[in-house]
N, C-alpha and C positions, 0 to 999 in steps of 0.2 A: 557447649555441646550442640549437634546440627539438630535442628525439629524437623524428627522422624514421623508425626501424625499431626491430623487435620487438629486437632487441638492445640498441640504444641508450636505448628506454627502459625495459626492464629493469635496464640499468648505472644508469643514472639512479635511477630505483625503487632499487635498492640502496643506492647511498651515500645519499639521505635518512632511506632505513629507519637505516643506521647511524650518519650524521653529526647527524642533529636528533633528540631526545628527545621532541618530542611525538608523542601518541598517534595512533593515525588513526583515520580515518571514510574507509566507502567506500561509495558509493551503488550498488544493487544493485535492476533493475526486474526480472530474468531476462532480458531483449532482448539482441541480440547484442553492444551496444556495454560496458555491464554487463558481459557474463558475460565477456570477450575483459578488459578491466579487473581484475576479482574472477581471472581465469586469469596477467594477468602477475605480479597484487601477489603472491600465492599461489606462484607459480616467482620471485620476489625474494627473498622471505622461506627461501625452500627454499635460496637460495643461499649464506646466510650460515651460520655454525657454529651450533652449536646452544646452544653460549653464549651468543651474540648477539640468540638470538629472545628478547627481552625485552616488545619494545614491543606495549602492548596496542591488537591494530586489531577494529573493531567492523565488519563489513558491518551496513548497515541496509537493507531493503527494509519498501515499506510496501502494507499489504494493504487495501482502500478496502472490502472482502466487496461488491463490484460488479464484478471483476476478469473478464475472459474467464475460462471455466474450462481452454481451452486453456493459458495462462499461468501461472494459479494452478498445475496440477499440476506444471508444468515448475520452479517457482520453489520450491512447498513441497519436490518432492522434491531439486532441487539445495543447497537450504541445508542436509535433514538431510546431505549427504554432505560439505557443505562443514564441518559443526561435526563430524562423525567423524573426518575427514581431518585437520582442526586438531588435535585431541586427541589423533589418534594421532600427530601428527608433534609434537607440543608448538609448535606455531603459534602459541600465544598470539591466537588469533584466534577470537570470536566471533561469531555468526549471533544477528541480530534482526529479528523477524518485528513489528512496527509497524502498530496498528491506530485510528481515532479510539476514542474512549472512547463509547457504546451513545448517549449524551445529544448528538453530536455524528456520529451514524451516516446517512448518502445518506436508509434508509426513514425515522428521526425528524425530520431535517427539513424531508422532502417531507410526509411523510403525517401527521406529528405537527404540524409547524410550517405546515405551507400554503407553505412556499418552492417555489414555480413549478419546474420543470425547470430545468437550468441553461442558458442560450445567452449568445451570447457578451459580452453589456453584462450580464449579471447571472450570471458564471461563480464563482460561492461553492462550491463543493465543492473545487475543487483546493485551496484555502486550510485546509479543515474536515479532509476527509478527507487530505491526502497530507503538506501541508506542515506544519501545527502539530502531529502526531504525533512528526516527527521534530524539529521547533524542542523541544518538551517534552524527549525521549531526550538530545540532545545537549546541552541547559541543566543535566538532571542532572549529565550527567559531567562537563561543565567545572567543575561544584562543585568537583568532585574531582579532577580534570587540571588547570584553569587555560586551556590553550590545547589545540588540535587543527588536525589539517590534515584535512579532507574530499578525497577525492578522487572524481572524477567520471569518467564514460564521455562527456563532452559532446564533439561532434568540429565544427571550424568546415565540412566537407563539408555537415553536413544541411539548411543553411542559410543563405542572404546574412545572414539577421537575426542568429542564429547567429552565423555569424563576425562580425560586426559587432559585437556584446557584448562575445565573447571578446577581440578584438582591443584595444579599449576600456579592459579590465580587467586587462592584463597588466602587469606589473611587471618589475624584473632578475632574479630569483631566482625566475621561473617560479609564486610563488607570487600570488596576489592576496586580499584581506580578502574575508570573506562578507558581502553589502549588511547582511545581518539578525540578524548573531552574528558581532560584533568578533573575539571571540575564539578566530573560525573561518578559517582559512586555505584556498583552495579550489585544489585542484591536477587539472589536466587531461592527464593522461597523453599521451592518443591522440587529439589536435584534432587533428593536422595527417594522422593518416590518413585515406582513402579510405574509402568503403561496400566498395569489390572487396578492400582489404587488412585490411580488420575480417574478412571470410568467408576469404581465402586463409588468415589465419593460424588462423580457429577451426577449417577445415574441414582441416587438416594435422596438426591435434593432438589427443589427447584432453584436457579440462582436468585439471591436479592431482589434483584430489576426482574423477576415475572418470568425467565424463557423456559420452555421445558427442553432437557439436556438430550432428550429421547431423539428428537427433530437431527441435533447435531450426532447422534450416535450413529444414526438411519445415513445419515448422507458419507460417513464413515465407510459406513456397511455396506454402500452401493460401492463406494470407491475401491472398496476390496473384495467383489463382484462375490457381497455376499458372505464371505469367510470372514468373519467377523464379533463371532461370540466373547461370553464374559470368560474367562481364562480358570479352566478347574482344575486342571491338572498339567503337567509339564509337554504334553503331549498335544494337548488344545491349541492353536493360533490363538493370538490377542490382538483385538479390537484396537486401530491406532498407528500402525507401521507406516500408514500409507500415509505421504506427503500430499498438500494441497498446495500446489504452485499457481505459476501464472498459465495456461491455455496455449499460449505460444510458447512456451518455452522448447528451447530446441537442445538443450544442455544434454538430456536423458535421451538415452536413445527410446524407450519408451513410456508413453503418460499413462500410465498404469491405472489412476486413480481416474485422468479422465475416459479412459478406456471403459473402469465399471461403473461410473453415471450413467456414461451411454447404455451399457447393457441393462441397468437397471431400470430403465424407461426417461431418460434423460434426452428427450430428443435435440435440444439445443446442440449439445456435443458432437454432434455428428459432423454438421458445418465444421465446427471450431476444430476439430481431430483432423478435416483432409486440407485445412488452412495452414493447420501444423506441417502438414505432410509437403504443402505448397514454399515453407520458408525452406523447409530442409534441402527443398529442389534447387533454391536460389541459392543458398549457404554452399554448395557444390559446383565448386569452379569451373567443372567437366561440362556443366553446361550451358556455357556460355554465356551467362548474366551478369560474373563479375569481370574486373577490366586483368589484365594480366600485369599490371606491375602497384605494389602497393605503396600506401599513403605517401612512405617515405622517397619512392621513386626507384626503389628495387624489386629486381624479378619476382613472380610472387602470387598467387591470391592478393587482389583489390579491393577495394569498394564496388559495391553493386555498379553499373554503368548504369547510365541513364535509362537507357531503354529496359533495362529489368526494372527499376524504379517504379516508369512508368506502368509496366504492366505490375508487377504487386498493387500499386495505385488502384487500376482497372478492378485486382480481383478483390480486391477489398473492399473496395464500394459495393461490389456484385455481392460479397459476403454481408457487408448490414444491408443492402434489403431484402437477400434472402431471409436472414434471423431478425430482422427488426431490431435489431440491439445498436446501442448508440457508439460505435468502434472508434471514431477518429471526427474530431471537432474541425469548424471551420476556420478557427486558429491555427489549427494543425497543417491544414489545406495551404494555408497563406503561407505558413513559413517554410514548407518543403520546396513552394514557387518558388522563392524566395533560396532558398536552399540550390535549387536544381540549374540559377542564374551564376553560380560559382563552382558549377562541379566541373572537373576535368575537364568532361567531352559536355558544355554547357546548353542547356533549353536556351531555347528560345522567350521566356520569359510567361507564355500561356498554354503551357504543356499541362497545367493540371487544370486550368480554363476549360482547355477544350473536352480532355477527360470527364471533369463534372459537365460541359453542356450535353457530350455524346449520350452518354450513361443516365442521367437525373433530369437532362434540360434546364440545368443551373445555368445561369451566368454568373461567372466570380469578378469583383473586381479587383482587377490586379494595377490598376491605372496608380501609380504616384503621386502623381496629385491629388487625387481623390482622399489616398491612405491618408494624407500629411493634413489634409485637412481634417479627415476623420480624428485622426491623434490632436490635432488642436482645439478639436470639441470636447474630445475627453476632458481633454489640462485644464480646460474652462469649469467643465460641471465638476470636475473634482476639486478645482478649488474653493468652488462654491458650497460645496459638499463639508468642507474639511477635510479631504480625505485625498490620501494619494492614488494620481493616474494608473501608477500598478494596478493601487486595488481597487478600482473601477473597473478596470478591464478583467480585470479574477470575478468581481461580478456579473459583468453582462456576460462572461463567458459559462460563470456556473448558469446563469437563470435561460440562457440559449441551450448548456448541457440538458439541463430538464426538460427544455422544451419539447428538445429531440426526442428524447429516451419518454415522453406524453406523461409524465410524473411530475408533481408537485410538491408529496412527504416530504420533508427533511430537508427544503429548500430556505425555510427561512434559519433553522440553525446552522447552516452550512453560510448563510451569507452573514448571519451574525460570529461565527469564526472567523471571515475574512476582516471581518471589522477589527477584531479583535486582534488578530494579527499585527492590522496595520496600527493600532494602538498603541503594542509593543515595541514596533519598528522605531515609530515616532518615541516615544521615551529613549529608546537605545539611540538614536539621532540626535539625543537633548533638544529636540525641535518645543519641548514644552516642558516646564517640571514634572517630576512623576507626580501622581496621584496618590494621594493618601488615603 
């Protein structure tokens, strides 16, 4: 029988936590459905002895660096209190902060690659950005696990299509296979609740790790400019309809929820809303940004041509120093160069050189020799290190990320994930025995 109340699937959450030995996976966006999820597994696991907390559960959340910044703050700062919380209570539970790899980032392959904005017959980013981050994490550790169960915040309320899937996909034993990773198991707690019983339960309790749920209900309530109460009657709206995407997203014809930040006193969004408004210009063959025949070499809507490139380039720069927000890394910078030396109608090779000196008074260097040496300082200190050149470079790029964005919080767990990553990698390479 499905657990219809917060008790019920709590009891349930328990006995899997102690009757099956695989590891878990727990999908984590910061949104209500998430955080009400990441809040039972957390009060299951608190329920058993402390002998018992053995099984290693990984929250994964993935960060697209296009995210609302309303969200972002909400989700960076919830996962550092969820991995303190862990460790103090010996959880056995880690927080992963999941991002694409810089060659696979929103700005490289708009502005590097000429990939058009997304809409919805040519929607490539959710695949790039959200899903193969965490298909890569989870491939790791089944090296090492073998099997997993993911669990999920999906509920059949948000949707006929929705429940139509779920319904589809269920099995006797609640659990169902992951279409995309066999040796993923995908468990849905909380389908069978309501939007009103996702908020009565968050909004009665504080979660585990310390947040109050109030913070998250409020930024709801700006998203829904306001219309947003507790559901009394069938005639009320209910708190939660509204989607929290990525800022650029071009998919919707309108961002509705970034639309009631702004009106709610969000002044951030205002930038980020006529930036939107700036891809959609580009995304629009009519005028003249993209090339007239595509990838394949037939008539057609194209890849951005260089010159739109360049100028999204321009205004994007001009957009983080207006907002001060850290938009596009100098990794990112290097490989659109890099990027813009193969395109159809080809740069010249200091197209974004001169870009960053006009605009910042940067000099980039884009010199070959210089890179090849740079890359062979790396290979040195990483071997010195133990550690692979990758994830050297995943570190000076986070500790430059911070640098940029004048933040330090959650730099050192963030570089002790990359360690830990490359730990994995190395076991699944058999570069060493595992560790016992």
């Amino acid at each position: 029988m499905a657990a219809t109340t917060y008790k019920e699937i709590i009891n349930t959450l328990t006995q899997l936590y102690v009757e099956d030995d695989r590891p878990w996976l727990v999908g984590f966006s910061g949104g209500k459905d998430s955080t009400m999820l990441a809040s039972l597994i957390f009060d299951a696991v608190l329920s058993v002895s402390d002998a018992q907390r053995k099984k290693p559960i990984s929250i994964l959340c993935t960060d697209t660096r296009v995210e609302i910044p309303a969200i972002s703050e909400i989700v960076e700062g919830t996962l550092l209190k969820m991995q303190k919380f862990s460790q103090q209570n010996d959880l056995n539970i880690e927080v992963n902060l999941l991002k694409p790899p810089p060659e696979q980032s929103f700005w490289v392959n708009i502005i590097g690659r000429g990939y058009p904005p997304p809409n919805r017959v040519f929607r490539w980013c959710t695949q790039r950005l959200k899903i193969d981050p965490v298909t890569v994490f989870v491939n790791r550790r089944l090296g090492h696990w073998g099997e997993a169960i993911l669990h999920l915040g999906a509920r059949r309320a948000e949707s006929s299509t929705r429940s139509q899937t779920m319904a589809g996909r269920e099995t006797r034993n609640s659990l169902c296979r992951h279409p995309d990773l066999p040796r993923v198991w995908i468990s849905n707690p909380i389908e069978f609740l309501t939007t009103e019983e996702v908020w009565a339960y968050l909004l009665q309790k504080t979660n585990p790790w310390g947040n109050d749920n109030r913070i998250l209900y409020k930024v709801y309530t700006n998203a829904s400019n306001g219309e947003c109460p507790i559901q009394i009657d069938t005639s009320t709206p209910a708190c939660g309809h509204s989607r929290f995407g990525c800022w650029t997203c071009t998919v919707v014809e309108r961002d509705k929820a970034s639309e009631g930040l702004l009106a709610a006193g969000d002044e951030r969004m205002e930038n980020l809303i006529e930036f939107r408004e700036t891809l959609l210009e580009f995304r629009n063959h009519e005028n003249g940004w993209r090339d007239s025949r595509r990838m394949n070499g037939n008539e057609g809507p194209g890849p951005l041509l260089i010159k739109g490139r360049r100028e999204l380039l321009k205004r994007l720069l001009k957009l983080q120093e207006e907002t001060n927000m850290m938009l596009i890394t100098s990794e990112e910078l290097l490989l659109i160069q890099q990027l813009w030396k193969s395109a159809r109608d080809p740069d010249d090779g200091r197209g974004v050189s001169r870009i960053l000196n006009k605009q910042r008074g940067v000099v980039m260097n884009t010199d070959p020799i210089e890179l090849n040496r740079l890359r062979e300082m790396e290979e040195e200190v990483a071997q010195e290190l133990g550690i692979r050149s990758d994830t050297l470079r995943r570190m000076l790029n986070k500790v430059e990320e911070y640098g940029e964005s004048h933040r330090a919080h959650g730099l050192p767990d963030d570089l002790l994930n990359i360690l830990k990553d490359d730990l994995y990698i190395m076991i699944a390479q058999e570069d060493f025995p595992a560790i016992h």
